[in-house]
N, C-alpha and C positions, 0 to 999 in steps of 0.2 A: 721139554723145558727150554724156555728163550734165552738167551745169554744173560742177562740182568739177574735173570732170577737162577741163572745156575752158580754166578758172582756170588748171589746174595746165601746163596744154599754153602757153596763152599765156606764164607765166611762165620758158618754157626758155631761146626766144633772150635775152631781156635779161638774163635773170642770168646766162647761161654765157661771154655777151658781158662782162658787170662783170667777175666770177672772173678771164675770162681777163686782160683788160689789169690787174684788182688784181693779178696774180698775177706777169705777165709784170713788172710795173713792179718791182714788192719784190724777185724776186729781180736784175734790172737794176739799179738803184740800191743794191743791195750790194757791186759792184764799185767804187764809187765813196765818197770821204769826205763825210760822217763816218759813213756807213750799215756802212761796210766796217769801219771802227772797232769799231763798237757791235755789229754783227754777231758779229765774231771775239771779243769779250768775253762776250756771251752763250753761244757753245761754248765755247769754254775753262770759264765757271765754273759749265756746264751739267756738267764731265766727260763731253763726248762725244769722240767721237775729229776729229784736229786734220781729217781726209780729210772730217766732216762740214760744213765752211766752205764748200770746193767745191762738195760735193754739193748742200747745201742751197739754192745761189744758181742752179745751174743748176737742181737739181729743181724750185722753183718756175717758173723760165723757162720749162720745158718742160711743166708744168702748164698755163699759160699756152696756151702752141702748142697745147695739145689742144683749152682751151676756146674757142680761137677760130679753127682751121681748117676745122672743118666749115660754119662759116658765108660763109668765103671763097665768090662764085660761079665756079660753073665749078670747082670746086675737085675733085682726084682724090679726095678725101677724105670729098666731101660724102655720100655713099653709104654709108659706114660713121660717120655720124652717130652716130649713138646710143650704138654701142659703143666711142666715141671720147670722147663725152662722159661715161659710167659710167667711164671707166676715167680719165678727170680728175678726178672727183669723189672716186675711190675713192684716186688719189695726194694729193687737196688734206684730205680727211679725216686720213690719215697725216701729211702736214707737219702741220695744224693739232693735232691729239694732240701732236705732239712741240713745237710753240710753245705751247703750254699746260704742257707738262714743263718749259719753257725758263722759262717766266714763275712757276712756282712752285719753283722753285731759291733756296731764301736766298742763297746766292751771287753771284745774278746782278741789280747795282745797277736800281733803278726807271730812273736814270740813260740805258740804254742800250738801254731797252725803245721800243715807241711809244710819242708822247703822252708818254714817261713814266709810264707805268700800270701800278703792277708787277701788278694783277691781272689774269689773261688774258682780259680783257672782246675787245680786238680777234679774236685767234684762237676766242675761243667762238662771235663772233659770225659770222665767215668760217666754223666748221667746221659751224653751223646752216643758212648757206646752202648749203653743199655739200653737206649730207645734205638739203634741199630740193630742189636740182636734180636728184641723183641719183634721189630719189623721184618727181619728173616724169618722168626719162626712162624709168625702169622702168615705170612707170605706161602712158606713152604706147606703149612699145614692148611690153606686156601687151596691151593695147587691139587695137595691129595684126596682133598673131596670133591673135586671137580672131574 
């Protein structure tokens, strides 16, 4: 393995590890005030539909459980590794495109954002690491069939 790509290999578990508990925590702590608040304000004056509140807070939970079951040991899961975590990366790229939609909405107050920062500096920066780990796993799972 070249240097790049022993970089790139080291860097799977701890970021897919970050992603998963950033992931699982956001959308967990939307069920609860003032997250659930500021949540539901941002769809409503997103104009999405009301069914994406739900969606949103579970999809990321479950974003989450992807990026962090395959490292469970012993885990049934562990085996399908990699296809497990492209397909994390490839749900947390979609939320974050849609929290960058969320964040450039003149409608929706700096107010109820994170930080309060209406520019979508957080999801740019979450949707950079998700097309980095998915570049790692592709990379490394190229590698193994070569």
């Amino acid at each position: 393995m070249n240097t790049s790509a022993n970089h790139l290999h080291r860097l799977i578990k701890p970021l897919s590890l970050f992603l998963g508990v950033l992931m699982f925590m956001f959308g967990f702590l939307k069920f609860f005030q003032p997250f659930h608040g500021w949540f539901e304000i941002q769809i409503q004056q997103s104009h999405l539909p009301h069914e994406s509140i739900l969606a949103g807070k579970l999809g990321e939970m479950a974003t989450g459980c992807l990026f962090l079951l395959p490292w469970f040991r012993g885990s049934l899961f562990a085996k399908y590794r990699e296809p497990l975590l492209l397909l994390a990366c490839l749900s947390l790229v979609v939320q974050m495109c849609v929290a960058i939609y969320v964040h450039l909405q003149p409608g929706v107050p700096a107010g109820v954002l994170p930080l309060g920062i209406k520019a979508p500096v957080i999801p740019a920066v979450v949707l950079l690491l998700a097309l980095l780990a998915g570049f790692a796993v592709w990379k490394e799972r190229r590698a193994e069939k070569q």
